[in-house]
N, C-alpha and C positions, 0 to 999 in steps of 0.2 A: 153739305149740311148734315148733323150728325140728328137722325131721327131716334128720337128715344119715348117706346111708351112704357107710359110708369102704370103700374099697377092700381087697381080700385084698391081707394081707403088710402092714399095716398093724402099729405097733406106738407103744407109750407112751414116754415118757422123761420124768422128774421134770424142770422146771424151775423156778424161784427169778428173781419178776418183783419187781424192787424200782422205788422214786421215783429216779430222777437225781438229784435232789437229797437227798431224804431217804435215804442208803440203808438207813439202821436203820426204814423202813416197806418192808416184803417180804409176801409169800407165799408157798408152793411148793404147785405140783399136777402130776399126772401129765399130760401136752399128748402129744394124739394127732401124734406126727408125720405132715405132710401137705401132699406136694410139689407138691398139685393145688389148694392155698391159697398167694396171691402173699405177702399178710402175716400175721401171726401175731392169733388172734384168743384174746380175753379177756372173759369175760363183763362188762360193762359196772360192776357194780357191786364186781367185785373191785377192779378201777384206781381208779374212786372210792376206795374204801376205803383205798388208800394213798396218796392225794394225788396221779395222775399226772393230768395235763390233757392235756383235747384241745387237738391242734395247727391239724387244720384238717379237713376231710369228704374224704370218696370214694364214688364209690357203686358199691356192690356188687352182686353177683346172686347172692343166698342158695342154697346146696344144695338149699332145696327151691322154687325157682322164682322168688322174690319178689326184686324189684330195690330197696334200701332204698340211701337216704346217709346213711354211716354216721361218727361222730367217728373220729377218727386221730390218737395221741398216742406220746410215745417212754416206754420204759421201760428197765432192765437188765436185759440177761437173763444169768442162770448155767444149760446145761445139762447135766444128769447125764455125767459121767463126761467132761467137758472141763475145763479151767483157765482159760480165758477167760471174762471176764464183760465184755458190749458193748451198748452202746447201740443199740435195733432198733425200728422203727415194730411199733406193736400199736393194730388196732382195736378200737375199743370193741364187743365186739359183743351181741347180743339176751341180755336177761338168763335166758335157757335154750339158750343156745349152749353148744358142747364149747369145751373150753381145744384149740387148734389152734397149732401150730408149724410155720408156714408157710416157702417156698423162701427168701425174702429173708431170713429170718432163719440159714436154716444154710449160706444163701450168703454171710452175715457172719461166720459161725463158718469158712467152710472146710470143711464136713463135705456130706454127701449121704446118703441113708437108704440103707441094704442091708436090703429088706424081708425077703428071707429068710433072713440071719441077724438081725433084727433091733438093727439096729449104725448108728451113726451111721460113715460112714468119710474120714475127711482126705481133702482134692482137690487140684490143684493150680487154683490159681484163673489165668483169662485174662483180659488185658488184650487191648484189642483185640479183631477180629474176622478180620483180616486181616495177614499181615507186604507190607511196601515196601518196594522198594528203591528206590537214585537212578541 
């Protein structure tokens, strides 16, 4: 079993993970928002179950210690209480893994967690690191 403690101010938000290609094969589950996760993780056998394929490996270092290489494939995501639905890498991950919504993905959405209200809230996203001049 993969033990994972999440952080205080931590909070859920329903998300809706479909096929790219098929989008009439979906799911929805509550996914622990979780800014200290680069990508969004999905139990292994949910993605199966809709037909998403893995794309290609990454190797991780699991919450409780363990460095595994894990499949990486894309899926759609819709999150609770947004309009956007967008294309996001989701790892396959350990088939007792938490449903996790990771930084890359609501760094695709535009959003950032406000843990103490528990709120997803709009950013302004940057280009760049630095302004130039000539």
């Amino acid at each position: 079993m993969v033990w994972y403690l999440l952080p205080m101010g931590t909070f859920q938000k329903r998300v809706r993970i479909s096929n790219p290609q098929s989008a009439h094969k979906f799911f929805e589950e509550p996914f622990w928002v979780d800014t200290g996760a680069l990508y969004t993780f999905v139990p292994e056998q949910r993605l199966h179950e809709i037909g998403v394929k893995p794309k290609f490996t990454r190797d991780f270092l699991l919450a409780d210690g363990r460095k595994e290489t894990r499949p990486v494939g894309e899926a759609v995501l819709k999150i609770e209480g947004i309009d956007d639905e967008i294309s996001c890498l989701v790892v396959f991950g350990p088939a007792d893994s938490l449903f996790l919504l990771g930084a890359t993905a609501l760094e695709n959405f535009g959003v950032d967690a406000d843990p103490v209200n528990r709120t997803l809230k709009p950013i302004i996203s940057i280009v760049g690191g630095h302004l130039t001049s000539r």
